[in-house]
C-alpha positions in Angstrom: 10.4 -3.7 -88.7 10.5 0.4 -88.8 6.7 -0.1 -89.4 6.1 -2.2 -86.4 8.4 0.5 -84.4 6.3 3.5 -85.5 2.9 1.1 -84.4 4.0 0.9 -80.8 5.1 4.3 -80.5 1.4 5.9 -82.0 -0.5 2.9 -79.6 1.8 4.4 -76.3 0.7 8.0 -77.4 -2.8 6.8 -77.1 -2.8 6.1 -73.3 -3.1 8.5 -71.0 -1.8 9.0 -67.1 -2.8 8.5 -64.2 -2.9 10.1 -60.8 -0.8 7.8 -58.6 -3.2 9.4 -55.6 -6.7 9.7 -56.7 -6.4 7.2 -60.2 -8.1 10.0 -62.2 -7.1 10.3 -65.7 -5.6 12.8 -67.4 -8.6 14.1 -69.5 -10.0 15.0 -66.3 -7.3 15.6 -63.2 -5.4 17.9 -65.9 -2.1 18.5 -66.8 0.1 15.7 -64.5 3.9 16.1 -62.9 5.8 13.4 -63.5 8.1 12.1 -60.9 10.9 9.3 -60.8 9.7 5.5 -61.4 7.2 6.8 -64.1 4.7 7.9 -60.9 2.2 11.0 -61.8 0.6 12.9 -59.5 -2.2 15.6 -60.3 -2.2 19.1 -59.6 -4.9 19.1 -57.1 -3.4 16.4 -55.4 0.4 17.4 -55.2 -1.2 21.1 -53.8 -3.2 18.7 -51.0 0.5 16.8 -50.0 1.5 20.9 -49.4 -1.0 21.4 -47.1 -1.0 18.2 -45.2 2.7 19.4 -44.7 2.2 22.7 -43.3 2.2 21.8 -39.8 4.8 19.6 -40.7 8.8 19.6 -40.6 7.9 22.2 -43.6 5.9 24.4 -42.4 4.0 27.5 -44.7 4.3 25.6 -47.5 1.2 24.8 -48.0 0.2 27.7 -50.1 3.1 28.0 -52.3 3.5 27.3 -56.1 4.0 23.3 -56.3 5.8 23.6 -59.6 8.6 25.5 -58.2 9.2 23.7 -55.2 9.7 20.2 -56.4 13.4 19.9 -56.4 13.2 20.7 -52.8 10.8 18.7 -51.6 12.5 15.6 -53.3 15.6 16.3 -52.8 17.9 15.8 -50.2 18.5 17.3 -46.6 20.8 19.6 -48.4 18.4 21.3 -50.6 16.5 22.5 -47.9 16.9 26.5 -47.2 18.6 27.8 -44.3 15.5 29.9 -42.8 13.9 26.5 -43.4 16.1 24.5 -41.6 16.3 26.8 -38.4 12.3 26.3 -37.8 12.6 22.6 -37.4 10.8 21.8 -33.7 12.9 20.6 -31.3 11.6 17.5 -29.6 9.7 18.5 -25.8 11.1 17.4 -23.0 9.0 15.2 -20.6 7.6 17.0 -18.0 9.8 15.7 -14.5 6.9 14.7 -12.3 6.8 16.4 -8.8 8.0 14.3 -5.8 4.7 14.3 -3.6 5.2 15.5 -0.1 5.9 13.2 1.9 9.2 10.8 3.8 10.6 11.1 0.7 12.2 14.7 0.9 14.0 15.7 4.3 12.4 19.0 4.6 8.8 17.6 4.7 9.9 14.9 7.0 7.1 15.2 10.0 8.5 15.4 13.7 8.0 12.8 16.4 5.3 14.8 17.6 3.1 15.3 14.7 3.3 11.8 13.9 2.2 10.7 17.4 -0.7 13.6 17.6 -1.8 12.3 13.8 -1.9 8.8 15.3 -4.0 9.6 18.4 -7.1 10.3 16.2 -6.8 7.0 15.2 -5.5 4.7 17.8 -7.0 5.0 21.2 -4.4 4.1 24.1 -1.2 2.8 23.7 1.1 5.9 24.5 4.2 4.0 24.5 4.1 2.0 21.6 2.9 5.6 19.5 5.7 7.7 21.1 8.7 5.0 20.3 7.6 4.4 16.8 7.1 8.0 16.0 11.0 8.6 17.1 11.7 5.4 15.5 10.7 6.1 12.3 11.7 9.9 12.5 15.2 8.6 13.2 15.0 5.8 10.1 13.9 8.1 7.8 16.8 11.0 8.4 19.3 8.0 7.8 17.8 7.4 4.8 18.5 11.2 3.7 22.2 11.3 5.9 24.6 11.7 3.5 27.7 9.9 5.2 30.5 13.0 4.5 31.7 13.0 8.7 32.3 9.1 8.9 29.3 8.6 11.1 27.4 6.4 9.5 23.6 5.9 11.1 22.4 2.7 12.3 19.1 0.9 11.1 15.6 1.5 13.8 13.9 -2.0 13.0 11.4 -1.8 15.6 10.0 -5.6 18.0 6.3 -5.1 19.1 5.3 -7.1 22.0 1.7 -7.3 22.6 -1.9 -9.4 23.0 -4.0 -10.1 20.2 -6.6 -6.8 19.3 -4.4 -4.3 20.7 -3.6 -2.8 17.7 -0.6 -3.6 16.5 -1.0 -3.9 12.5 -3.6 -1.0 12.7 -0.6 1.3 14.0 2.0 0.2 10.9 -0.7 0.6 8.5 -2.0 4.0 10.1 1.7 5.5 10.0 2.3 4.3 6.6 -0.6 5.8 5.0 0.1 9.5 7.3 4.3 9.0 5.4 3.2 8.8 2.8 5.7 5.5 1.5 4.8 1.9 0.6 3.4 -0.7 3.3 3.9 -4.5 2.5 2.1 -6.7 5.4 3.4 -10.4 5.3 2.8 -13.3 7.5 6.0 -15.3 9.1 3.6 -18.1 9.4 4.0 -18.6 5.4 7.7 -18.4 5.4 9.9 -21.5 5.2 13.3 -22.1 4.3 14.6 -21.5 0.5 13.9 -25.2 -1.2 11.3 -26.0 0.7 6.9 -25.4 -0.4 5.7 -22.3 1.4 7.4 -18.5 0.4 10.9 -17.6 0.6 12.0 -14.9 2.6 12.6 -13.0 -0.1 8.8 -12.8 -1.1 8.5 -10.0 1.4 10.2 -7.9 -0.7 8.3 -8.8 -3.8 4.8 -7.7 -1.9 6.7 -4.1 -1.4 7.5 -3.7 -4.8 3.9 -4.4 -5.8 2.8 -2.3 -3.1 5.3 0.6 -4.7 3.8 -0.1 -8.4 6.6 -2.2 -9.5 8.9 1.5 -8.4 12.5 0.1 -6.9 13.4 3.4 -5.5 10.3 3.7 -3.9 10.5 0.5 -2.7 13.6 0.7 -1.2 12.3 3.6 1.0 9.3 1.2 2.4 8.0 -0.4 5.5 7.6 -3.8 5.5 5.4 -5.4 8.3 6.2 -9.1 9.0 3.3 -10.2 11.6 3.3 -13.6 13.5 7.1 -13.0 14.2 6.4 -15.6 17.4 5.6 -18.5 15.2 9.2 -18.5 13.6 10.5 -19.4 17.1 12.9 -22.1 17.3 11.1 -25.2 18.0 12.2 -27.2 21.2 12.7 -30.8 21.5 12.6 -31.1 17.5 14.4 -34.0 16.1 13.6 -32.8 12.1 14.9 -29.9 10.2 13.7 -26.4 11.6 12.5 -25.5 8.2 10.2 -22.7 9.3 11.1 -21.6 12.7 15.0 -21.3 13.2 15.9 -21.3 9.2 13.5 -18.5 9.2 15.2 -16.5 11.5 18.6 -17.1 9.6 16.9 -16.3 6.5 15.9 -13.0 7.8 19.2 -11.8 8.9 20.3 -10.8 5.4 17.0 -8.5 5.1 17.1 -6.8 8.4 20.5 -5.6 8.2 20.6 -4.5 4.8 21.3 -6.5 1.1 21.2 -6.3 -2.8 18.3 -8.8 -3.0 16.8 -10.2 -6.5 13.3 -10.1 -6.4 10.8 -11.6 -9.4 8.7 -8.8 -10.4 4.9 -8.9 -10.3 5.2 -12.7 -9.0 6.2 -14.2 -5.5 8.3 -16.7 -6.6 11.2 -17.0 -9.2 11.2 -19.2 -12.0 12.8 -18.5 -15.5 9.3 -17.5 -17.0 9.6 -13.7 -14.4 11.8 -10.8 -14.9 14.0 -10.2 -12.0 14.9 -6.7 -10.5 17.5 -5.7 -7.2 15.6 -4.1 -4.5 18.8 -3.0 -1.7 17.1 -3.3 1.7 19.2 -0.8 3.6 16.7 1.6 3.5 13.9 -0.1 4.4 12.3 -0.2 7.6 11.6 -3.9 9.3 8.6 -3.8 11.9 8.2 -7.2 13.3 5.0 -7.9 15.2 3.8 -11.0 17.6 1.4 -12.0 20.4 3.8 -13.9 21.7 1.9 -16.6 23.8 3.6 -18.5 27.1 5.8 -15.5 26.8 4.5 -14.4 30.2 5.6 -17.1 31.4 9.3 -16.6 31.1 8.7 -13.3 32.4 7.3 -14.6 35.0 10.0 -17.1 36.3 12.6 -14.4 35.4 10.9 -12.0 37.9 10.3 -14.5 40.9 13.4 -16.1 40.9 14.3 -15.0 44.4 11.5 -16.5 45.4 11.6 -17.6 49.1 9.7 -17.9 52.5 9.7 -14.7 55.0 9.0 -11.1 54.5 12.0 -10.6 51.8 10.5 -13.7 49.8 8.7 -12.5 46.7 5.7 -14.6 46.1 5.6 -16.3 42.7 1.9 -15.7 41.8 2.7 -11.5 42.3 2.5 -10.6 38.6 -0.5 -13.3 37.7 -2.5 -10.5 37.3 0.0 -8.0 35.9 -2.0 -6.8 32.8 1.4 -4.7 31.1 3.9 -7.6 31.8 4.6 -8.1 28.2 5.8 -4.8 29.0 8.8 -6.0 31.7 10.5 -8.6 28.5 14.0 -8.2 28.0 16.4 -9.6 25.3 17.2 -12.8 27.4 13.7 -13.4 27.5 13.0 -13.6 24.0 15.7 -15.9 23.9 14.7 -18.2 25.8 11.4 -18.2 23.9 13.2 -19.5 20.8 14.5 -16.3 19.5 18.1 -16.4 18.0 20.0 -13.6 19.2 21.9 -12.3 15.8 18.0 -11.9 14.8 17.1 -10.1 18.2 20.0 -7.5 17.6 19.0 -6.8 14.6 15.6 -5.1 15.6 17.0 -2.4 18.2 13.6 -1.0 19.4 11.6 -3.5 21.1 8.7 -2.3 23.3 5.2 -4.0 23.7 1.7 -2.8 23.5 -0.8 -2.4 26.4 -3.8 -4.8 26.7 -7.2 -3.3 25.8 -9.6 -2.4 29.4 -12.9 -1.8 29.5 -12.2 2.0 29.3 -10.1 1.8 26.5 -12.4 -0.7 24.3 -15.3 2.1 25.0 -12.8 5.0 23.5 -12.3 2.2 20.5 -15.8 2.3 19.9 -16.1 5.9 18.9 -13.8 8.0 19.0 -11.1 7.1 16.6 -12.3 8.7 12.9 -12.5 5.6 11.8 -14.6 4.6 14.9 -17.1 1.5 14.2 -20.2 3.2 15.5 -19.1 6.7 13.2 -19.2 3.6 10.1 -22.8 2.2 11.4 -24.2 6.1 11.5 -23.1 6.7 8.1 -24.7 3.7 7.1 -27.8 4.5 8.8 -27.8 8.2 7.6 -27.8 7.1 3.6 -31.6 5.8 5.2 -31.7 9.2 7.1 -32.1 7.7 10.0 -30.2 9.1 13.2 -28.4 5.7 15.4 -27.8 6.5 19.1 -26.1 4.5 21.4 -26.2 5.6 25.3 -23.6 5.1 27.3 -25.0 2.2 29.1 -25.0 0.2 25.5 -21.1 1.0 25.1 -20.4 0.2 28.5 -21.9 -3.3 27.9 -20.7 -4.2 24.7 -16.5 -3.5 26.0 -17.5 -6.4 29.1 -19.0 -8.2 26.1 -15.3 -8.0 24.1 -13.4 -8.7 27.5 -15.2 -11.6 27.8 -13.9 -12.8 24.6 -10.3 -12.2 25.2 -9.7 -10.9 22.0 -9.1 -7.0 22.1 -10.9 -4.6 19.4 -11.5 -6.9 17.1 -14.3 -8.4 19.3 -16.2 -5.4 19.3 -16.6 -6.2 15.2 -18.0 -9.1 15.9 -20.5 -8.1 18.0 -22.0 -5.0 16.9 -22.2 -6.9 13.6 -24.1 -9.3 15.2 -26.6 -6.2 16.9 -27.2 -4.3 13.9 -28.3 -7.3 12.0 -31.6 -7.6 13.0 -31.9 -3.7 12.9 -30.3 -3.0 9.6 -32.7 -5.5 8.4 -35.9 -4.0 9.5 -35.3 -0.2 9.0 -35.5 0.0 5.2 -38.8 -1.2 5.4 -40.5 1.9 7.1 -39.7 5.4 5.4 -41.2 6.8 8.5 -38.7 5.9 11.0 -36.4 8.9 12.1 -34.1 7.6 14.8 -33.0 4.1 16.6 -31.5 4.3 19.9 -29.6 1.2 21.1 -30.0 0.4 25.0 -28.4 -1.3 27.5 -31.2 -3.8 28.1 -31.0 -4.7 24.1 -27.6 -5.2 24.3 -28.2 -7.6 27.2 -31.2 -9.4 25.8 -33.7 -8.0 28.1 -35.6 -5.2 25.6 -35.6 -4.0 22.8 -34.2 -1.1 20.7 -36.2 2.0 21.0 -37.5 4.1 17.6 -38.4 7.5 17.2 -41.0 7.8 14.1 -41.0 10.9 12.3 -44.2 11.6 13.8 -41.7 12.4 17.4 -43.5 9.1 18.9 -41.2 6.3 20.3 -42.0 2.7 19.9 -39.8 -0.6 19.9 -38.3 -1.9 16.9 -38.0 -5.6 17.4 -39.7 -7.5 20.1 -38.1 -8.4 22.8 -36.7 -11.7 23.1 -38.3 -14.5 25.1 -36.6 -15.2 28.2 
């Protein structure tokens, strides 16, 4: 038995160790250091762990004497030396990003002027509608910084426009949104129904802001949310069903306008158990509501001749037929009647309405704004380098084109798009061409556009069309 013993113990001699990092032997790593759970580790490779660790929690250690540091390194917090200890990093902070300028800080809140002169170069007209919403949102957006210490507490600005269709009324929300500086959402009332019912709950207004806001709730909650269509939530008349998306609407609404804790699904526009949820507090955020309001004249209209008689004092009741601005003459009592409740009319305190678009105006439209459509068609044109001119007699005839069409600016879209076609079509295939000047006689059908080659001859582009 002692034999068998004294066998083992000369075969364990016979093995040799290995490094636990590189697997090299003994006979050719060298001498080993043994650690706890039989592990050995080669010189070489315990003096590479030291330098790995150097611009570690130990640093300048990694030129030191392994053998004499290993009952610090495997020991506990408490073996490690003072001076040690003390040169542990601390943890950075996170960088606080900066607050943009903008509505959201007080002191670079921009004054009713400045916002109406920043909205001229881009809306043409409307004086009104620009100078009410400047003060409107000037006066929203110091509530929003008012910090209630006198007992005055600041009332809400939700703002009513009045107005035809194509005169502007989206383009001015989303023009003084992007000069604030704060989230836009643009909704349509025509999607809105009641809660329960298929279409979008009221509350998916809010979900479009927080999207628009990068899922941000305190941005959000300093927003402006467009709800366009606001005529077509009316309440219907001589309805026998449930008013599930004209009156409930309105109801639904109420909440919102006036200010609420609201649970919104995030990144969807509906809830359901499958969406996390978030509370967006609306008090903060500024309602525009927007509507053509059609037939709306028409209760003007029977409000204003009401006295209507025969003699000199009579007013005669076809005097404001061809009043262009009597959106302009609405009152509360009117919208009522139109199928407005009031609790929802009270809650939007500015209501004013928005000129129709002349023939003046709708030649302004055309290029003067910076984002005119004839300054887009010339930058188009000038990638070609090719100059596009068009004299006044060409802008004067495409506005009577647009009137005729009774839709405002967005007419004039429609039919430039239609002109340049032919002409957009045609230039890229001569390199020689230098400049195309668009008449009035092309816009009427009766020539054709004139060229100017680079050779300084001019020549027509297209033929003109057969009468």
């Amino acid at each position: 038995m002692t034999d068998d013993v004294n066998k083992t113990e000369e075969r364990t001699d016979e093995y040799e160790d290995i490094c636990y990092i590189c697997r090299r032997p003994e006979s050719k790593a060298g001498k080993m250091m043994k650690l706890p759970n039989n592990i050995a580790i080669c010189a070489e490779c315990m003096q590479k762990t030291f330098d790995s660790m150097s611009g570690g929690p130990f640093p300048g250690m990694g030129n030191m004497d392994f053998m004499g540091f290993s009952p610090f390194l495997f020991g506990g917090p408490g073996d490690m030396p003072e001076q040690q200890r003390l040169k542990k990093k601390q943890p950075k902070e996170k960088k606080k990003e900066e607050v943009p300028e903008g509505v959201f800080d007080i002191r670079h809140l921009k004054a009713p002027h400045v916002i109406k002169a920043e909205l001229d170069e881009y809306v043409i007209g409307q004086e009104k509608a620009k100078k009410v919403m400047s003060v409107a949102v000037y006066n929203h957006y110091k509530r929003v910084y008012d910090k209630v210490e006198d007992g005055v507490e600041l009332e809400k600005s939700n703002m009513l426009m009045l107005g035809p269709t194509g005169s502007g009324k989206t383009y001015l929300v989303k023009t003084l949104a992007k000069l604030l500086n704060v989230p836009l959402a643009i909704t349509d009332a025509t999607s809105l129904t009641e809660a329960g019912y298929i279409g979008d709950d009221v509350e998916s207004v809010l979900s479009k802001l927080l999207a628009a806001a990068d899922n941000d709730v305190e941005r959000a909650e300093q927003g402006i949310v467009f709800i366009d269509e606001i005529d077509k939530i009316a309440k219907k008349r001589n309805a026998h069903s449930r008013d599930v998306s004209g009156e409930s609407v309105q109801q639904g609404l109420l909440k919102l306008l006036e200010g609420a804790e609201v649970e919104v699904p995030v990144g969807a526009s509906s809830k359901n158990a499958m969406v996390p949820m978030t509370t967006i507090d609306t008090k903060n955020i500024l309602f525009i509501c927007g509507g053509a309001f059609p037939d709306l004249e028409n209760v003007i209209k029977r409000r204003l001749t009401k006295q209507s008689a025969i003699g000199f004092t009579g007013d005669l009741k076809d005097r404001f037929d061809e009043d262009k601005d009597i959106l302009a003459k609405a009152t509360v009592e009117d919208l009522r009647e139109y199928g407005m409740i009031p609790e929802f009319i009270g809650r939007l305190p500015v209501i004013f309405a928005l000129r129709q678009l002349d023939k003046e105006m709708l030649v302004k439209v055309l290029q003067e704004p910076k984002n005119a459509i004839l300054k887009q068609y010339k930058k188009l044109l000038a990638m070609d380098e090719v100059d596009l001119v068009f004299d006044d007699g060409a802008l004067e005839a495409i506005a009577e084109k647009a009137l005729e069409k009774d839709t405002g600016a967005r007419a004039l879209r429609a039919i430039i798009e239609e002109l340049m076609l032919d002409i957009m079509y045609e230039i890229p295939k001569d390199d020689a061409i230098g400049r195309v000047t668009i008449t009035k006689d092309y816009i009427l059908n009766n020539g054709a556009p004139l060229i100017e080659m680079r050779t300084s001859y001019a020549t027509p582009l297209l033929e003109a069309p057969k009468e």
